[in-house]
N, C-alpha and C positions, 0 to 999 in steps of 0.2 A: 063398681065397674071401672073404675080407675078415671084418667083424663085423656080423652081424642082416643088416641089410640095403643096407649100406653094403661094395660090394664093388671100388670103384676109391678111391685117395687117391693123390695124386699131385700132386708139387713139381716143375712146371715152368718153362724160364726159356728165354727167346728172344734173342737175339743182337739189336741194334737192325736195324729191316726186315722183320727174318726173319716167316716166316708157318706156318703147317699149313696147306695150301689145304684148299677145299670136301671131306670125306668123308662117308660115310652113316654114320647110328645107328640101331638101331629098338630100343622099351622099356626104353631108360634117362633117370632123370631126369640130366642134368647138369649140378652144379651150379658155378661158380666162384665163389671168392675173388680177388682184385688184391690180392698180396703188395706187388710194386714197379710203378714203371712205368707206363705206357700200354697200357692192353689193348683192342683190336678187336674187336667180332666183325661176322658174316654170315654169313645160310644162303639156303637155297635156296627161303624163303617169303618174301621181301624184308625182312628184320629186321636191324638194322647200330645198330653205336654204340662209342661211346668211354666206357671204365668206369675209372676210377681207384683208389689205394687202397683197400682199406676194401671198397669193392663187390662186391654179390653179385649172380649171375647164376644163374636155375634155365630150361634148356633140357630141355623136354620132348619127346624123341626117340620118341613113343610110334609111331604109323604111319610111320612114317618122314621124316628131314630130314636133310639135307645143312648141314653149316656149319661155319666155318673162323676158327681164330684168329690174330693178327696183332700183332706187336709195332706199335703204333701213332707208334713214337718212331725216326728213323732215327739219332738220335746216342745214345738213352739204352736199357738193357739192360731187361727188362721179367721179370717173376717171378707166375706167377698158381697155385694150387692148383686141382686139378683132381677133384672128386670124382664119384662112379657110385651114385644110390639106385637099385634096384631100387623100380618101381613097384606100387602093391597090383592094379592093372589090365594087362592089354596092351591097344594098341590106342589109344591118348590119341591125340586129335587133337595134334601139335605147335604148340606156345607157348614165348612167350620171357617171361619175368617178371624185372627187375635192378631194384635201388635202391643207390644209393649211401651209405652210415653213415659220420657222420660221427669222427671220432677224439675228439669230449667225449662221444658217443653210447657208446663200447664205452670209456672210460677206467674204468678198476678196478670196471669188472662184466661178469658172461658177459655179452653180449646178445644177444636171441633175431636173429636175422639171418635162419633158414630156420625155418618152423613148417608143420605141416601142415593144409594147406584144412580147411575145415570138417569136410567130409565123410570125410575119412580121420583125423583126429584120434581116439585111444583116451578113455579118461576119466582125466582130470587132463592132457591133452595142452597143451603151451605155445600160449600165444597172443601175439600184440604185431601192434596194426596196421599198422606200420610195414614187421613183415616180409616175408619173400617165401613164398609157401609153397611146397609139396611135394607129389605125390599118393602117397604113402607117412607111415606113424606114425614120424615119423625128423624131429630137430631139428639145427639148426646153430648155435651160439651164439660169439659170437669176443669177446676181451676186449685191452685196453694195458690190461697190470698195473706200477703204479710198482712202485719197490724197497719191499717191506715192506707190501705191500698185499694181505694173502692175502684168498681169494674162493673159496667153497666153493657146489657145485654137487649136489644131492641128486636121486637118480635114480628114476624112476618105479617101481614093483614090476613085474619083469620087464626093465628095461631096462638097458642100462649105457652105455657109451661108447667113444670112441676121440680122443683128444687128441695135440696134434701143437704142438712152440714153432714160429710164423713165425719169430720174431725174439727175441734175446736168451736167457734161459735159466731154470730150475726150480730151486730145491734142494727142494720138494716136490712131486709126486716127481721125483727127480734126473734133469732134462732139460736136455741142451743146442740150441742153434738148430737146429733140422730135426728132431728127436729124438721118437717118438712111443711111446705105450702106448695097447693094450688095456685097458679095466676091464670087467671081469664078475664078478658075484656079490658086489657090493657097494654098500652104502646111499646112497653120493656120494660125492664127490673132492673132498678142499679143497688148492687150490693156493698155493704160496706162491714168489713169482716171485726169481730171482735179483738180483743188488747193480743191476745193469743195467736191472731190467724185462725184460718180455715181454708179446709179442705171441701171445696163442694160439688158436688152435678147437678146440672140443668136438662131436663129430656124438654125440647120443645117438638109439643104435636098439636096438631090440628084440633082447634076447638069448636068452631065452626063450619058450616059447608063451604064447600066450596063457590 
């Protein structure tokens, strides 16, 4: 059942061409990351585009939408993370919300990439104009950590985490490329990236009641 409220994560990668055609979702936010590649998307409310590295995409499946992923690249392999908030509502009309982050934007800091709307924000909830938001109290923050550039991340009371390397590796704590951990019942996470760097996300959600 995942952690808080974050109940899919998932490291997917498409073959050049290859696609997911059109399926249905109903009351999940879904949000994407672009690991590698060219990423596509389309649904069934006429919303379509081309999202690159770095980029994040939050699909609002609330009443229901049909929409389909797509390697955008017929020569080059394509790699996107795939996550599932549960929303604090059923019933959201569906929306598409993406922006693309640049790589001096996430270079050796979390940065807030998914924050939650106004309205669903707790108190001390992140904010950044930039980001995309979320109709759930749940953050996404993604960082390029050089070698030796630790970056520590302090969690809200009640909250914790779930952290995942895109790319490269941790010696704190000890992760390699793909490699993820739970954090519960504790004050923050300070990360310290391996000899190589790394690429990672953070989704902090609620781990306890309110």
């Amino acid at each position: 059942m995942g952690i808080g409220d974050l109940r899919v994560f998932n490291d997917d990668r498409l073959v050049p061409g290859a696609a997911w055609p059109m399926h249905p979702h109903r009351d999940i936010e879904g949000i994407t990351y672009v690991a590698e590649g060219t990423f596509e998307h389309a649904d069934s409310r006429g919303n379509g585009g081309i999202l690159h590295p770095g980029a994040v995409q939050r699909a609002t499946l609330g009443s229901g939408m049909q929409h389909s992923e797509r390697n955008g690249s017929t020569t080059e392999p394509m790699r996107f993370i795939q996550m599932w908030i549960m929303p604090s509502r059923r019933g959201l009309e569906p929306s598409i919300e993406q922006r693309e982050f640049s790589a001096e934007t996430r270079r050796n800091v979390l940065k807030p990439v998914l924050v939650p709307a106004p309205e669903f924000g707790g108190e001390g909830a992140p904010k950044a104009d930039d980001a995309v938001t979320v109709h759930q109290d749940a953050a996404v923050y993604a960082g390029l950590l050089d070698a030796k550039r630790k970056v520590r991340h302090e969690f809200r009371s009640g909250f914790g985490g779930y952290l995942f390397v895109v790319h490269g590796s941790l010696v704190r704590p000890e992760l390699d490329e793909g490699g993820a951990a739970k954090i519960v019942e504790e004050l923050g996470v300070e990360l310290e990236p391996g000899p190589e760097g790394a690429e990672v996300l953070l989704v902090e959600t609620r781990t306890r009641p309110a």
